[in-house]
MIPADREN-731472 format. One record per residue (C-alpha): y, x, z; residue in three letters. Coordinates in pm, whole numbers, always signed. Example, Ala and Ser with C-alpha at 12.3 -4.5 7.8 and 13.67 -1.06 7.14 Angstrom:
BEGIN
yy:xx:zz:r
-450:+1230:+780:Ala;
-106:+1367:+714:Ser;
This chain:
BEGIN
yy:xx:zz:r
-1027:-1993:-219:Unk;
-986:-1852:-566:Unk;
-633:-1780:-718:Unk;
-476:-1794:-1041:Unk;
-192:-1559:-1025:Unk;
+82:-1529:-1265:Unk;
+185:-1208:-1275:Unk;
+420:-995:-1551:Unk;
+280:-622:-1554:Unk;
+428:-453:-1855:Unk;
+412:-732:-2099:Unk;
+77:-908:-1985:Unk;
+113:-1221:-1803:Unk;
-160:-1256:-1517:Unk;
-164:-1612:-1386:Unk;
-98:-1749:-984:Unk;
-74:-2161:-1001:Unk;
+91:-2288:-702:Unk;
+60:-1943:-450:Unk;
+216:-1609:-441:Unk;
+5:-1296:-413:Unk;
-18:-1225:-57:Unk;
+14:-832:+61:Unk;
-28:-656:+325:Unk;
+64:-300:+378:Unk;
-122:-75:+654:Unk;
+18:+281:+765:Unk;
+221:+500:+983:Unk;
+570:+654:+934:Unk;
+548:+659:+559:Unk;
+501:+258:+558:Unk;
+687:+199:+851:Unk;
+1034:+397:+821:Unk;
+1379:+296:+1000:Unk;
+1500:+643:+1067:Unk;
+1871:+605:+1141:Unk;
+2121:+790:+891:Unk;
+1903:+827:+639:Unk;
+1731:+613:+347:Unk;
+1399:+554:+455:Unk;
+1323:+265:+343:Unk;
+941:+393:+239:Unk;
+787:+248:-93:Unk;
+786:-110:+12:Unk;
+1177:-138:-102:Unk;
+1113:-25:-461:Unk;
+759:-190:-428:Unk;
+923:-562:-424:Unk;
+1204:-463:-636:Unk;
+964:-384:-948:Unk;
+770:-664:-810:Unk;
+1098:-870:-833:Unk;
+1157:-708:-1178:Unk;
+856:-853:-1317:Unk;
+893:-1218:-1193:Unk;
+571:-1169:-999:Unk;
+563:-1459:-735:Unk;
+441:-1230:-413:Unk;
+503:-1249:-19:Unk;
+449:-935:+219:Unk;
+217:-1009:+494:Unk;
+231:-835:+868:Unk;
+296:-883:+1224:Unk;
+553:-646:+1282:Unk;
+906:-660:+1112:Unk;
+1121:-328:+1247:Unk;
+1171:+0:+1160:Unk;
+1116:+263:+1397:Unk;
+1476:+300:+1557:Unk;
+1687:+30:+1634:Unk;
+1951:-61:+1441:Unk;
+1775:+61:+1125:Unk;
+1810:-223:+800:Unk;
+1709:-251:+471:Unk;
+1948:-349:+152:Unk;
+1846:-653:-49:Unk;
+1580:-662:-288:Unk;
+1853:-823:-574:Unk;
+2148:-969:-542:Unk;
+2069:-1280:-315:Unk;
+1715:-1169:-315:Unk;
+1641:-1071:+73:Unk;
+1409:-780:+139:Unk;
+1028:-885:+290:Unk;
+1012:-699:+616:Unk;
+694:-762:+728:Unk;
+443:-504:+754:Unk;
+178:-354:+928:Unk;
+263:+8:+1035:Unk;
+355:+229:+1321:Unk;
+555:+541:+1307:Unk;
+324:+857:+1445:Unk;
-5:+630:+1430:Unk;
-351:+746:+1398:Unk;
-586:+580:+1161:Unk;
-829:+481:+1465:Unk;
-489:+356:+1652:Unk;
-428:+124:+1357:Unk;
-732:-14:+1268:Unk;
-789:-126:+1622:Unk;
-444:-258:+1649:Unk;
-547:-452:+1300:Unk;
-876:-610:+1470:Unk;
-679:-769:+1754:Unk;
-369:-859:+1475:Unk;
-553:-982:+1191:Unk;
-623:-1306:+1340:Unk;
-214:-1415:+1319:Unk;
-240:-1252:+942:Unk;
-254:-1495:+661:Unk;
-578:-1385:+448:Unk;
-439:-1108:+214:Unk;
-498:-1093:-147:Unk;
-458:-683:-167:Unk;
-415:-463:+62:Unk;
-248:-140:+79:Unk;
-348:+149:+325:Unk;
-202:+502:+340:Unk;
-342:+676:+679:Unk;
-458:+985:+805:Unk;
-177:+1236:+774:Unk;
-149:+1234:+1167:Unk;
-499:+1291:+1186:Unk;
-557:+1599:+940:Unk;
-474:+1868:+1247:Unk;
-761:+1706:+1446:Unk;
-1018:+1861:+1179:Unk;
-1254:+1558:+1236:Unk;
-1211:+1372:+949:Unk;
-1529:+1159:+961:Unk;
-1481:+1040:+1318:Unk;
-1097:+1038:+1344:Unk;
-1014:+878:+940:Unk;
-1316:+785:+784:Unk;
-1532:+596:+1013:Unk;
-1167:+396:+1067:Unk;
-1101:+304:+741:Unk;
-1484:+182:+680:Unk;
-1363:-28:+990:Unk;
-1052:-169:+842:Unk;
-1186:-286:+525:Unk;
-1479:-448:+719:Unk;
-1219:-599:+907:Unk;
-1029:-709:+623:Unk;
-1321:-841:+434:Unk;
-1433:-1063:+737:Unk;
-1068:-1245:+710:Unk;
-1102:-1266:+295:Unk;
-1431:-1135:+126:Unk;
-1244:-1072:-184:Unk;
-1009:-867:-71:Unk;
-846:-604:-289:Unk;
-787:-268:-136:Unk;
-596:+14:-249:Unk;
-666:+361:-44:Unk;
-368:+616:-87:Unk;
-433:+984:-80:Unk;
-218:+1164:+120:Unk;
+105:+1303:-30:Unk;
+63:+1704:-1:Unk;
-63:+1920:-262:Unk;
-146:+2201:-43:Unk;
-302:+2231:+310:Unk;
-588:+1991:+523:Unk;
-530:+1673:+262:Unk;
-703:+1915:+53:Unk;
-986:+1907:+262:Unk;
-987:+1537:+283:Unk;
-949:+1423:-91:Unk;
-1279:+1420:-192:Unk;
-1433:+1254:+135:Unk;
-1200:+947:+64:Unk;
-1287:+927:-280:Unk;
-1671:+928:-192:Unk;
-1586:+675:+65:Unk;
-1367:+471:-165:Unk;
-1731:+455:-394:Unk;
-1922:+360:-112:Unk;
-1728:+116:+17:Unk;
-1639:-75:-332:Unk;
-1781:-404:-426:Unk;
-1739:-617:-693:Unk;
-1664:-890:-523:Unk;
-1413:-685:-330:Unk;
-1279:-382:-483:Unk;
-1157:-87:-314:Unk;
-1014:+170:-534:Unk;
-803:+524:-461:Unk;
-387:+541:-533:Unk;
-321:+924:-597:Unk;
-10:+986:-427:Unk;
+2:+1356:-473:Unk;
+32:+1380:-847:Unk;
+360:+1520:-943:Unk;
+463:+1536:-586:Unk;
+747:+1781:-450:Unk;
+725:+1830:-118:Unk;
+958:+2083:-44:Unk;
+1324:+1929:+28:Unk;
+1480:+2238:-66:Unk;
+1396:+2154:-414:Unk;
+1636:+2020:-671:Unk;
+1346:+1748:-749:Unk;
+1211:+1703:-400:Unk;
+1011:+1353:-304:Unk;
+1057:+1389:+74:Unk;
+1320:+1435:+367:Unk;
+1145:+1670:+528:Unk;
+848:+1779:+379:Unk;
+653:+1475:+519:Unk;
+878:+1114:+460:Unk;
+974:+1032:+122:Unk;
+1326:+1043:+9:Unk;
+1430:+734:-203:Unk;
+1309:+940:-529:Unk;
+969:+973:-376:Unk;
+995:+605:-242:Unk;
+985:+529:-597:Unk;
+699:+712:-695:Unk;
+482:+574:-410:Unk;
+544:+251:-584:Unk;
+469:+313:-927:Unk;
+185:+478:-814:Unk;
+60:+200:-672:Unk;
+156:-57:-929:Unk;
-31:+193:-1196:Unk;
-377:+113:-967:Unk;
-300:-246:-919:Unk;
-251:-295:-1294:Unk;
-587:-150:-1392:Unk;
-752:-366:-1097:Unk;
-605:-705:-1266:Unk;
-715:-556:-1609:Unk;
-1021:-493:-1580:Unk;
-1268:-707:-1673:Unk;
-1418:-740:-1296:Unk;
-1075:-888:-1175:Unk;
-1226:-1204:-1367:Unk;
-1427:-1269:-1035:Unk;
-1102:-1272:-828:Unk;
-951:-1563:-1062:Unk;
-677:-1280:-1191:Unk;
-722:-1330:-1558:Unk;
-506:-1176:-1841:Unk;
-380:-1521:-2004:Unk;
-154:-1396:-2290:Unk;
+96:-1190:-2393:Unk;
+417:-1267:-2192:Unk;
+731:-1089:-2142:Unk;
+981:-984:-1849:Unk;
């Protein structure tokens, strides 16, 4: 079923009568988080608070709920506005890991609208990026489009500006071609740009060189609310029933 989804993204007023936009966010530690004394709370805090911000009626989609360790919580999304826990992530996971986990999951998954995936940064020391990333992913969104043929999905590049990922950028990019449809779009986040690893750095992103701090948090999500505007812009999103319907406001 086609949706009409109203939506606020910097001014323009996307329409959703009657159903929030359903999402559903696939990864490992950098989705997941829960780390006990400190403030990982990964990009899916700021993620619903802009989300919040912009009065866009959404709901976060997933079978699991926790952080990694025990006793790990997140704050509120607003004042009286609870954070979404759901998810679908797992701290140390492989992509092959996940996407199998995902076939026997999806089932108990409402249909998502978009999707968001950031994998394979346990999988760049393997050195077998078609057979332990690629051939995955090509596998999830199969799997994804099989529950909703018009699936959005949004394919994060890895957050290092240096190393393996190097290696790997342009393989997801051709894959991100491949595997694009009109019908169901699949389009690449870049998560390295302007990136700091290094947490010795006034300006770092990250904890440790790998999990983002809550500065980097925040740039995972505009970075993916930068992709996820142009998808409901562009003149293709017309097929998903996301059109622009006027200039509103926040």
């Amino acid at each position: 079923m086609k949706l009409c989804v109203l939506m606020c993204w910097f001014g323009l007023s996307l329409g959703f009568a009657g159903e929030s936009l359903r999402l559903l966010t696939v990864g490992d530690s950098i989705t997941q988080g829960g780390v006990r004394g400190r403030e990982e709370y990964t990009y899916r805090l700021p993620l619903q608070r802009i989300l919040h911000e912009r009065g866009v009626a959404f709901r976060f989609l997933g079978t699991r709920v926790a952080g990694f360790q025990r006793g790990t919580s997140w704050p509120d999304v607003a004042e009286g506005v609870p954070f979404q826990p759901n998810h679908f992530a797992f701290y140390g996971g492989r992509t092959a890991d996940v996407a199998r986990n995902l076939r026997d999951e999806l089932p108990r998954i409402d249909p998502p609208d978009v999707v968001l995936i950031h994998l394979g940064t346990n999988d760049l020391s393997l050195n077998q990026d078609e057979t332990a990333i690629l051939n995955p992913l090509r596998n999830m969104v199969g799997q994804l489009r099989d529950r909703n043929p018009e699936v959005m999905i949004l394919l994060a590049h890895l957050n290092f500006n240096s190393g393996p990922a190097l290696r790997l950028r342009p393989k997801v990019e051709a894959l991100a071609e491949e595997l694009d449809r009109e019908r169901s779009p699949v389009r690449t986040v870049p998560m390295y740009r302007n990136w700091i690893e290094n947490p010795q750095d006034p300006q770092t992103d990250t904890f440790d060189w790998l999990h983002p701090n809550p500065r980097g948090q925040r740039k995972m999500a505009e970075a993916w609310m930068q992709v996820l505007r142009s998808l409901f812009d562009d003149e293709s999103a017309s097929t998903h029933g996301f059109p622009t319907v006027g200039n509103g406001g926040d």
